[in-house]
Structure formats: C-alpha cells, structure tokens
C-alpha positions as CSV (number, residue, x, y, z in Angstrom):
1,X,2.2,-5.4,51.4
2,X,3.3,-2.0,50.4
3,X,2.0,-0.9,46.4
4,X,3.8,1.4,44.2
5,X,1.7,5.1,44.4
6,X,0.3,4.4,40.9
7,X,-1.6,1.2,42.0
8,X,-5.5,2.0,42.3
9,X,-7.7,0.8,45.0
10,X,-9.8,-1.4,42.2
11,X,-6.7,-2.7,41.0
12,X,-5.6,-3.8,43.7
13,X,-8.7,-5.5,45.0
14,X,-9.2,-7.0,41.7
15,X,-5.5,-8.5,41.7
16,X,-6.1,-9.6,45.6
17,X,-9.1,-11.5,44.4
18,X,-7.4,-12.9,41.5
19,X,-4.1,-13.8,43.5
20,X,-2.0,-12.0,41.3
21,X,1.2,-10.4,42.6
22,X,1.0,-6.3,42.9
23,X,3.3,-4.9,40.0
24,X,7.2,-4.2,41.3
25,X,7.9,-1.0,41.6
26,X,9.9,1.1,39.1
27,X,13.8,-0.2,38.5
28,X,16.5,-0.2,36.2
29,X,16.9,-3.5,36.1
30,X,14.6,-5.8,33.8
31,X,15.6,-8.4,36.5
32,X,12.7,-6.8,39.1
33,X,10.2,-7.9,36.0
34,X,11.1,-11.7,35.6
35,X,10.0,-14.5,38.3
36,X,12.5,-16.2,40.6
37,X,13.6,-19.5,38.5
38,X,12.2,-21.6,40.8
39,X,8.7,-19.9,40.4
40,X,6.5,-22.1,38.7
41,X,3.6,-20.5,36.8
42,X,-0.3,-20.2,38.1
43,X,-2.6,-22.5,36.9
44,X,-5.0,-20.9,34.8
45,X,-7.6,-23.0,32.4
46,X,-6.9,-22.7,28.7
47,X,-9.2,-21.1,26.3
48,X,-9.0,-20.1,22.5
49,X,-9.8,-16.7,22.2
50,X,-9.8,-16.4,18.6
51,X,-12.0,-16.4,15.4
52,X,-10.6,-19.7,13.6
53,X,-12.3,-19.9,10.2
54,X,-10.6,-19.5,7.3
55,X,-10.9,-20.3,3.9
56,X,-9.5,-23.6,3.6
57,X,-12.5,-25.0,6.2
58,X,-15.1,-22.4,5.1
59,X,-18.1,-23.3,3.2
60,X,-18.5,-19.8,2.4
61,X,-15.1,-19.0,1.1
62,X,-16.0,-18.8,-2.6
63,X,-18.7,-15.8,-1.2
64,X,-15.8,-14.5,0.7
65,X,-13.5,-14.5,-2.0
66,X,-16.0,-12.4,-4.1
67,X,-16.1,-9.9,-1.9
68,X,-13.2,-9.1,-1.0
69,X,-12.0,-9.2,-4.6
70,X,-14.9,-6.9,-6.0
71,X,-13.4,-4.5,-3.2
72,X,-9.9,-4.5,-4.3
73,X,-10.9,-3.4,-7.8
74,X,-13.3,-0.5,-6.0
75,X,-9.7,0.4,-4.4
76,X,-8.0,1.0,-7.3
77,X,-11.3,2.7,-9.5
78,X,-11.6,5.2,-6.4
79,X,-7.5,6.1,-7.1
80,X,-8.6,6.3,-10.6
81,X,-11.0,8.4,-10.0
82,X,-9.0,11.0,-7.8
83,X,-6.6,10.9,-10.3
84,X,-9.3,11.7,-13.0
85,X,-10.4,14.3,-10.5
86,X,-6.9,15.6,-9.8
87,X,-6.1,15.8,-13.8
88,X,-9.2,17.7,-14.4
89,X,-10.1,14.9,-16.9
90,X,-13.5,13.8,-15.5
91,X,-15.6,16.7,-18.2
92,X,-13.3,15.0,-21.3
93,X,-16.6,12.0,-22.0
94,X,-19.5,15.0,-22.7
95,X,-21.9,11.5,-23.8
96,X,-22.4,8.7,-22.4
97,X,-22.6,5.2,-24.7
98,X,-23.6,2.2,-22.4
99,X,-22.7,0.3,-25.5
100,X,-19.5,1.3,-27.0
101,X,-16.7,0.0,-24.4
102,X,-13.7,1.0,-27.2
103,X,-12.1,4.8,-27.3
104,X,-12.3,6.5,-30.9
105,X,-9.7,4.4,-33.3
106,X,-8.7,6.7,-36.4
107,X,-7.6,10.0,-36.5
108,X,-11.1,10.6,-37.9
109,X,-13.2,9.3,-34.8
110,X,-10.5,11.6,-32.8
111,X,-11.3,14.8,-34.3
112,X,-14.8,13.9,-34.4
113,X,-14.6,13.4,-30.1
114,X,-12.7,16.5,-29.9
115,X,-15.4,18.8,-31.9
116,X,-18.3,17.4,-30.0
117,X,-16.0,18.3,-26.8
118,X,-16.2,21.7,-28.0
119,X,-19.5,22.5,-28.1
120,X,-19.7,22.5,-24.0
121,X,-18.4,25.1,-21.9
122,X,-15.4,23.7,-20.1
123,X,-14.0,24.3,-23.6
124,X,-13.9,27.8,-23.2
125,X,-11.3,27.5,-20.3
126,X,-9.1,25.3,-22.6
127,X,-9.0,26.9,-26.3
128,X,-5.6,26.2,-26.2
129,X,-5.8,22.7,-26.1
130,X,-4.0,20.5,-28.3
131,X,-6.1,17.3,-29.6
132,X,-3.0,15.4,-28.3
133,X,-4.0,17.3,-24.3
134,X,-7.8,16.1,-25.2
135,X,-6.4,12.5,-26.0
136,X,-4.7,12.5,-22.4
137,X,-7.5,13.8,-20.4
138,X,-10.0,11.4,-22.3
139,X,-8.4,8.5,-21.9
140,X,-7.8,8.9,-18.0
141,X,-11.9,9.5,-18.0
142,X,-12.1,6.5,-20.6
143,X,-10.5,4.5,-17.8
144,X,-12.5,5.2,-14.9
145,X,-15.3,4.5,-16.9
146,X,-14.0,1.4,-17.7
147,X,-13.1,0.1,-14.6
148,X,-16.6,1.0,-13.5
149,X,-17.9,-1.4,-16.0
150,X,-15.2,-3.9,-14.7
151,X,-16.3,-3.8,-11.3
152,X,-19.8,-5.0,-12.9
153,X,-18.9,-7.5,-14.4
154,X,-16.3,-9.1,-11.9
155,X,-19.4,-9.0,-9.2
156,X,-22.0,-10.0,-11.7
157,X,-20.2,-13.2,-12.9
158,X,-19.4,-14.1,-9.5
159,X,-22.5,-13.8,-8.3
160,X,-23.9,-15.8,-10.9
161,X,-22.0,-18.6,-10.3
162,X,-22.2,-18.7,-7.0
163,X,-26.1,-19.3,-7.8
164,X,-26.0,-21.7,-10.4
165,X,-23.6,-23.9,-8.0
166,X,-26.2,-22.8,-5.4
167,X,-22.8,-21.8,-3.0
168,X,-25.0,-18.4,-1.8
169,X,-24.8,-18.5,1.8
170,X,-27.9,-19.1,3.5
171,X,-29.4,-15.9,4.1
172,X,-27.0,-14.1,2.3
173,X,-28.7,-13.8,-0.9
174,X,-30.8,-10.3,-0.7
175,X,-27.5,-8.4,0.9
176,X,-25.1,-9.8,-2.4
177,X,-28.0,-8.4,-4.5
178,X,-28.7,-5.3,-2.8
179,X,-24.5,-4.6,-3.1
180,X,-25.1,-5.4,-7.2
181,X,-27.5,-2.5,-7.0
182,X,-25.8,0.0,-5.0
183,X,-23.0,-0.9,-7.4
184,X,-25.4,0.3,-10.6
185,X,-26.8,2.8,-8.7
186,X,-22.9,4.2,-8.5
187,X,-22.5,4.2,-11.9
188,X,-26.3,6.3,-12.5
189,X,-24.5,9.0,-9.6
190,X,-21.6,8.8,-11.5
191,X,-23.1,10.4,-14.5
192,X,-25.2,12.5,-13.0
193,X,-22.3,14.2,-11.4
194,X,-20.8,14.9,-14.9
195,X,-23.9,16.6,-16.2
196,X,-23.8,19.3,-13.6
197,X,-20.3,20.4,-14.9
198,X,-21.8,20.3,-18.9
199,X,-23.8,23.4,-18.3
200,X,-23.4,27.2,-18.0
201,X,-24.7,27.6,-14.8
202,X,-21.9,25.9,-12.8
203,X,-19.6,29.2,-14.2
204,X,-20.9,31.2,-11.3
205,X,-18.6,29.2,-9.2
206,X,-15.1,31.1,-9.2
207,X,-15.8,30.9,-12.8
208,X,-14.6,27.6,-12.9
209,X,-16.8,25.1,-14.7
210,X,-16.7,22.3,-12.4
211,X,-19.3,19.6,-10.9
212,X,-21.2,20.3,-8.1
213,X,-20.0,19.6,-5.0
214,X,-22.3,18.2,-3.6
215,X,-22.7,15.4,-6.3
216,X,-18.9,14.5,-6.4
217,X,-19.6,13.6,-2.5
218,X,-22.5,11.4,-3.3
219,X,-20.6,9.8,-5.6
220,X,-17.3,9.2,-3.7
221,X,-19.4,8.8,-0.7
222,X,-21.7,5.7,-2.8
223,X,-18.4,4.1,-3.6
224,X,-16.8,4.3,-0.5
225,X,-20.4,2.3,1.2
226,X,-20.4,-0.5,-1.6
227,X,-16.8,-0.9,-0.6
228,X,-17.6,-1.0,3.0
229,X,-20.1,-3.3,2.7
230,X,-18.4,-5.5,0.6
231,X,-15.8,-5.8,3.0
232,X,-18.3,-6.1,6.1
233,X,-19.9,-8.6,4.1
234,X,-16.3,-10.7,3.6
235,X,-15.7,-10.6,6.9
236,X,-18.8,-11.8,8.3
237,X,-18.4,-15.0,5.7
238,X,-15.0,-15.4,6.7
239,X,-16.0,-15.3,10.6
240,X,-19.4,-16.5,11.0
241,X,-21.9,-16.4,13.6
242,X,-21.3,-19.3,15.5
243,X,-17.6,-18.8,15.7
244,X,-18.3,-15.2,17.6
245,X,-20.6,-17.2,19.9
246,X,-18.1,-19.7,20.7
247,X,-15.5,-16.6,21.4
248,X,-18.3,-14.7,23.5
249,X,-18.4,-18.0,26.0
250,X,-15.0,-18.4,26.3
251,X,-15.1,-14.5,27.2
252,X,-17.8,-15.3,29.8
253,X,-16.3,-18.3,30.7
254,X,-13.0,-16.9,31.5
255,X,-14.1,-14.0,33.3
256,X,-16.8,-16.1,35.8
257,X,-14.2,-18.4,36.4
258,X,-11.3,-15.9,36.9
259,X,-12.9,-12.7,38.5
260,X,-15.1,-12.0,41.4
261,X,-18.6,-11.7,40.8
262,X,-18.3,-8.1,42.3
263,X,-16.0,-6.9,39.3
264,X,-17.2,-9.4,36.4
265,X,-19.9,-6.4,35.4
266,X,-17.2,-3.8,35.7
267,X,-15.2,-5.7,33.1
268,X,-17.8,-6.5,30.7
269,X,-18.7,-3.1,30.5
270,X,-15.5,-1.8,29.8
271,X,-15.0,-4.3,27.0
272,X,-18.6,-2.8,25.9
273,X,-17.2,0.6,26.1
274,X,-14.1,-0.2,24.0
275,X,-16.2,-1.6,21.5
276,X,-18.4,1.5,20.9
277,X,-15.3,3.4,21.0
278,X,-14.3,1.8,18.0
279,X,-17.7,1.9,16.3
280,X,-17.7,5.6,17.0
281,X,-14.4,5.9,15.4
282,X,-15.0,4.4,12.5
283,X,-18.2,6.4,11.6
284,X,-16.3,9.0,12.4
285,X,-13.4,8.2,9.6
286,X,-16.2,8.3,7.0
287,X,-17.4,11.3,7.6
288,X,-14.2,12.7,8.0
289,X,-13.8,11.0,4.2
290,X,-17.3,13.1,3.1
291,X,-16.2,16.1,4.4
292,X,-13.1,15.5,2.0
293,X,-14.8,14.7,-1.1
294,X,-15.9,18.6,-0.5
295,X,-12.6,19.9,-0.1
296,X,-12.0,18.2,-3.4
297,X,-15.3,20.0,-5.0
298,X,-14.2,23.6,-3.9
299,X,-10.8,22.7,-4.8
300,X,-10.0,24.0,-1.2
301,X,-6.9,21.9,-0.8
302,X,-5.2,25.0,-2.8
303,X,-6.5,27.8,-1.1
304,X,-4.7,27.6,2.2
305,X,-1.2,26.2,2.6
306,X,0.0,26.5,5.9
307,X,-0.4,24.6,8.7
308,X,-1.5,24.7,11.6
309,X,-2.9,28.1,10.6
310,X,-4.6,28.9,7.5
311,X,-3.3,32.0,6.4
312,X,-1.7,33.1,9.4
313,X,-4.9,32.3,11.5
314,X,-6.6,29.7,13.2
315,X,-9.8,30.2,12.0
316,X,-9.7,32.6,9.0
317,X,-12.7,34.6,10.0
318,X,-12.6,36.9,7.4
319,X,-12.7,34.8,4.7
320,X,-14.9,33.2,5.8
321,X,-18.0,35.9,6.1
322,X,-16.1,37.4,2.8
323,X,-15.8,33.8,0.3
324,X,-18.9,32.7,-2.0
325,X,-21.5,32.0,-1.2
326,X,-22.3,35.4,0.2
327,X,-26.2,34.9,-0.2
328,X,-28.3,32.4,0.8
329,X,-28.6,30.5,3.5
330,X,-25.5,30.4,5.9
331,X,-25.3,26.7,5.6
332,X,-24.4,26.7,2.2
333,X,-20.9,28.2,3.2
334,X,-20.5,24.6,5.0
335,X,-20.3,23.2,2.1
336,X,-19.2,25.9,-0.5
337,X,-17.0,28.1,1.3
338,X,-13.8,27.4,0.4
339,X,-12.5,28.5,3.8
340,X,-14.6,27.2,5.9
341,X,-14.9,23.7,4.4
342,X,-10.6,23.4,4.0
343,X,-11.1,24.4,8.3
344,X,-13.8,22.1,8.8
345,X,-12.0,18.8,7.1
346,X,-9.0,20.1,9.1
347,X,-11.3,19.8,12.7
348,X,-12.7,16.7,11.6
349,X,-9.1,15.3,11.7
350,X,-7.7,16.1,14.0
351,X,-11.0,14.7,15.7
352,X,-11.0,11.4,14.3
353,X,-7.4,11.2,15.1
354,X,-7.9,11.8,18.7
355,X,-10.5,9.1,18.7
356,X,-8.6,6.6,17.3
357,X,-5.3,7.6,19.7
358,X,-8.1,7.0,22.6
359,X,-9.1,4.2,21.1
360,X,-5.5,2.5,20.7
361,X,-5.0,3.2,24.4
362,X,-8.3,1.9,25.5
363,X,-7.7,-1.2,23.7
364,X,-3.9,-1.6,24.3
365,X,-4.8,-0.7,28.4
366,X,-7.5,-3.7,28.7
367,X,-5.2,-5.9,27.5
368,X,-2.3,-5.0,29.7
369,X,-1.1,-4.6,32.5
370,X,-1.1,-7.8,35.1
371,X,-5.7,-8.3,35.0
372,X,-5.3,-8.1,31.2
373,X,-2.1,-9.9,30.5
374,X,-3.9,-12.5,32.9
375,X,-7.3,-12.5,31.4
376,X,-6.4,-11.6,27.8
377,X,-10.1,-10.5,26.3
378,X,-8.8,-9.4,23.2
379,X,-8.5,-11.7,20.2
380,X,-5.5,-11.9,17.7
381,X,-7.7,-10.8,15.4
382,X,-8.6,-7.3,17.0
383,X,-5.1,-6.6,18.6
384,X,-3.9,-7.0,15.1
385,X,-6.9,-4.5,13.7
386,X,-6.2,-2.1,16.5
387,X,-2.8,-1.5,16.1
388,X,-3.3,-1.7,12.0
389,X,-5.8,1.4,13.0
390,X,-3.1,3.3,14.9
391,X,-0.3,3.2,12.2
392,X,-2.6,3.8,9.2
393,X,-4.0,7.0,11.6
394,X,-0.5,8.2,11.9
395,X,0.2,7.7,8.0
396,X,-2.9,9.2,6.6
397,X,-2.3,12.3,9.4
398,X,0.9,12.4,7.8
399,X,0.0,12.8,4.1
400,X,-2.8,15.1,5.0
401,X,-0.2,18.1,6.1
402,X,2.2,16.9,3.5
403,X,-0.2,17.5,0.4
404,X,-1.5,20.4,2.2
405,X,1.7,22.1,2.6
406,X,3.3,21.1,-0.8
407,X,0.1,22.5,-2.5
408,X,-1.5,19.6,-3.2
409,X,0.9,17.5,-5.7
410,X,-1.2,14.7,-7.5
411,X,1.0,12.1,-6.4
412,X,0.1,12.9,-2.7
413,X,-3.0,13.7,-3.2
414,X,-4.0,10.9,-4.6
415,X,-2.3,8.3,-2.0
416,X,-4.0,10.9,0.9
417,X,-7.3,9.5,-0.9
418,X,-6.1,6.1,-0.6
419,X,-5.3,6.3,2.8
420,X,-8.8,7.3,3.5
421,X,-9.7,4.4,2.2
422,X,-7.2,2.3,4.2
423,X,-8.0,4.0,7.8
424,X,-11.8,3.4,7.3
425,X,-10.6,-0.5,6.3
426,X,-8.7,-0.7,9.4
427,X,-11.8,0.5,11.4
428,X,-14.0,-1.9,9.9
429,X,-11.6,-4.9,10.6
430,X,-11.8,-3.6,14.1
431,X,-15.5,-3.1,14.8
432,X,-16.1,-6.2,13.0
433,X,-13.5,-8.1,15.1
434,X,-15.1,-7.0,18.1
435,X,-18.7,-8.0,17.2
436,X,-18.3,-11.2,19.9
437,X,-18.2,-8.6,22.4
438,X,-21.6,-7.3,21.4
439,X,-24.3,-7.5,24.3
440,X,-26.2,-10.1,22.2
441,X,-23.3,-12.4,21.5
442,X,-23.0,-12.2,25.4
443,X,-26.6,-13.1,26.4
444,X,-26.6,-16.1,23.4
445,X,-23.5,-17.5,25.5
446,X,-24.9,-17.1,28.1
447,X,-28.0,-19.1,27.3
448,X,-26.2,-21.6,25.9
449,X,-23.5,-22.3,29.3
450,X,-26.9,-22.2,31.4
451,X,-28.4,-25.2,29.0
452,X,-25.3,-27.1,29.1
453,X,-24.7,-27.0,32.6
454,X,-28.6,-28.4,32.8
C-alpha cells in the first residue's frame, strides 16, 4: 500500500487497526474523495454524542431561565455603562439616594441638581456647561443606575419564586444566593468607584479628574464574573450532571470498542489536552477584558493611534520611562502608564487570539480527518461553541484596530466592549460544553460500564 508523504506513522497504524482506508492522494477531481457506488458503508455501532436536555423536559428550566435572563440585562447595563464611561457622564450623580428611583421633575429640582453638581471638582473642567449638557450627562448616569437596580430586582423576584414554588434545584441554592450577593456587592463597587473621582486628589492625574483606575477594573471586572457565573450557572441547569455522564460513556464506549487498546490513552489525552486548551483560553479572554477596563481608566485608547506601531515604534520605550507615574514603584506604570498599559492590552490580544486560533485548529483537527470523522468525539454542542469562538475572535480583533485607528469613536468603542463580552460567552459555552471530557466524568463512566457489565 503506498501513503501520500503527509501520512504519519501513528496515523497510519491507527487507521490499519481501525480498517480504515489511507486518505487518496491529492487530485483535482472531487471524484478521488467519493466511494465506488457499489461500496457499501462500514458497520460502526451508533451512539448519541450529544447533551439532550432542554427546556421543554427540564425540571430545572424555570432556574435556567433566570439565569440566563438576569445575564442579558447585565449585557446591556455593561453597554450602558461604557457608554456612560465613554460620554464622560459617570461624575453627573455626586449623591447617592437608595430611595429616590425618579430624576429631578421641575425646573426647580433641576437647578437644584446642577448647583449641588457644582460644588465638586469635575465642575471646574466644565464651567461652560449648559444645564441642558448637565441634563444629558445625568440622565445617561441616571440610567445605569437604574438598570443596576433593575438587575436586582429581575434576580430577586425570580429567585423568590423559585423558593416559594420550592423549584430551586437541589443543591443549587447557596450558588443562586451567593450570585444575589455578588450582584449587591457590584452595586457597593459601583459607588465606591464614583467617590474616587469627587475629590481633589484624583487632579494629579493629567489633570483630569477622573476615577481611579483601578476601581473602574473592579467594577467592570465584578460585573463581568456575576455575568459569568450566571451564565455557567444556566448551562449547568440546562445540561446536568447525569447527561455529561451518559456522553463521557458513550466517549469511552466508542473509543474501547473502536480503537486499539495501544492508542485509546493517546486519544483520551488529546481530547484532555483540547479541553485545557480551551479553559486556558477563556481565562485568558478575561484578563485580556481586565487589562481593558485599564486602558479605559488611563483613557489610553487616545494616546496612540497607529497600528501595528504605536507611534512609529513597537514598543514606545521612551514614553514609557518618560509618562506618569515617574515615581514610585515601577509596577505602578503597569497600570497607570498610559503607554505601557495601551502596549500591554495590545500583547494580551494578540495572545489570546493566538490561543483561540490554536484552539479552533486543535478542535477542528480531532474531529477530522478519517480517525475523527470515524470516531466523532466532539458533540454538536462544542463544534457549534468552537467555531462561535473563532468568528467572535476574528470580530472582536477586528473592532479593536478599528476603534484604535479611528480614535476611539463611541459607537465602536462601545460594541469593542460588547464584543468582549461576547468572546468570553463563546469561551464559556465551550469549556462548559467540554466538561464530559473532564477526567472525572471519565472515571464516573467508567465505574458505571464496569458495574453494568457485572
């Protein structure tokens, strides 16, 4: 039998073993692909390599449902937010009322809003503004706030019926309350990160009054965990436990029945590999997402608008030893060098994106060629996540350069935040859609074939 030159040794043993046909060499024809007509196919036993809950046989749906709903409102109050950000509205609300959900009324309660604004130093940047200019930037502010309180209550309710029609998923109960609290706790960051632009000792920064930095990260970075753990949470409800077991044995099942012994452990560690590829990734995303939410705090987005250099450089040295802070520890300039943390999110980019292209070919690879087409490892579920993860990569790479190099229009900017928001979705849906290959799934189906066979 003669193989084409790009036909490993492993390969080919594996496909020997498996009585699979080499792969035809390369030809212009599509006709060397297809299988004489009078070729009937292999035998091979069926299995259902997929995660088939849903909602309409779910017990947990109405859990589910909660979730993911509280989530989609997070999406659009993190938008809101970057758009508060992006206006330079988030300073406009210099008190905070727990009580009063309404916005001043007469002209009266207006004037009143706007004098108390006064007294606070981002005034001083603004003396030119109009009480018609205070309306707009309050109300964008007013909104956010808002929605925070929505979010709340949406979660709150749910959760409150869920217990008084006693629908809380066994074991479920301490994680839905924990998320309620890390949902408050948002709100507390929230205002915290408002104080520190409400006094004069933020003016040192490129004498700007502005938050800190460091608390507009906690903040976006506390919102962007509740969302990702309501959506962790979703999916787990939507694809319980025992449905990954029964996928891990028909994994194991299919591979003792189809592979030689000598390979099996080869294969399941690849698929092991693949899965902490995709793990990796993911943690990666979010803190390429942190490392944003400083670019957004130094306002670094404007200082350098070229690409793939920064002012003509690669790594703008200079500025770097020159920018604020000049004293202090050298870590600072990490995360309050304006150059240094535009070139950092830029690294951590294009990082993340070359983990998620290895990823995609990783993942595409074990389920090609002749083993995978044969074998098929993969669920629907986490072809459909990976390639989701590949496209939303190439999108958000996209919008990053764009809003670099137009200098940072709102409108981009804000959907750039979005599609942070989106990539680190399309990671979760992937880890989590992998979770039947973890190592314990493997050894719980494997305990269970062994006491079924007894």
């Amino acid at each position: 039998m003669i193989l084409p030159a790009s036909t490993s040794r492993f390969t080919y043993r594996l496909m020997s073993r498996l009585r699979l046909p080499p792969p035809p060499p390369r030809s212009k024809s599509m006709s060397a692909f297809l299988p004489p007509p009078s070729a009937s196919p292999p035998h091979r036993p069926l299995f259902r390599l997929t995660l088939p809950k849903s909602f309409a046989d779910n017990a947990d749906a109405p859990a589910a449902a909660l979730c993911f709903t509280t989530a989609g409102v997070i999406t659009v109050l993190i938008s809101v937010g970057g758009l508060t950000r992006l206006t330079k509205s988030g300073l406009s609300m210099v008190h905070w009322s727990p009580h009063k959900l309404s916005p001043p009324q007469t002209q009266e309660e207006w004037e009143g809003e706007f004098e108390h604004y006064k007294k606070f130093p981002e005034w001083q940047q603004r003396k030119g503004m109009s009480l018609d200019e205070f309306k707009f930037i309050f109300y964008w502010e007013w909104g956010h706030r808002m929605l925070g309180r929505l979010v709340g209550g949406i979660y709150g309710t749910g959760l409150g019926l869920l217990l008084l029609t006693k629908k809380v998923p066994t074991g479920y109960h301490g994680r839905l309350f924990g998320l309620m609290a890390l949902g408050g706790a948002q709100g507390a960051v929230g205002w915290w990160m408002v104080k520190s632009g409400l006094t004069e000792d933020r003016r040192g920064d490129h004498k700007e009054i502005r938050v800190s930095p460091y608390r507009l990260a906690a903040h976006l970075c506390t919102a962007f965990v509740t969302y990702s753990g309501l959506v962790w949470t979703g999916l787990e409800l939507m694809y319980p436990e025992a449905d990954r077991r029964q996928v891990a044995g028909n994994v194991q099942k299919r591979i003792q029945e189809m592979v030689p012994k000598v390979d099996q452990a080869q294969i399941l560690k690849n698929l092991r590999s693949f899965r902490g590829a995709a793990i990796a990734t993911t943690g990666l995303t979010f803190i390429t997402v942190a490392s944003g939410a400083f670019v957004a705090g130094n306002s670094a987005g404007n200082a350098y608008n070229d690409w793939p250099l920064m002012n003509g450089q690669f790594i703008p040295i200079t500025d770097i030893k020159e920018d604020y802070p000049n004293e202090g520890p050298f870590y600072r300039k990490f995360f309050e060098n304006t150059a240094l943390v535009q070139f950092d999110h830029r690294m951590l980019a294009y990082l993340t994106t070359g983990a998620v292209a290895g990823t995609v070919y990783t993942g595409l690879k074990l389920n090609g060629g002749a083993i995978g087409q044969s074998l098929k490892l993969l669920t629907p579920q986490a072809i459909t996540a990976l390639k989701a993860t590949g496209a939303v990569a190439v999108a958000q790479v996209s919008l990053g350069i764009s809003t670099l190099m137009l200098n940072v229009p709102i409108h981009l900017a804000a959907t750039h935040q979005l599609g942070s928001l989106a990539l680190l979705t399309s990671g979760l849906c992937l880890t989590h859609s992998l979770r039947y290959l973890a190592p314990r799934a493997n050894v719980v189906a494997k305990q269970a074939a062994k006491v079924a066979v007894k």
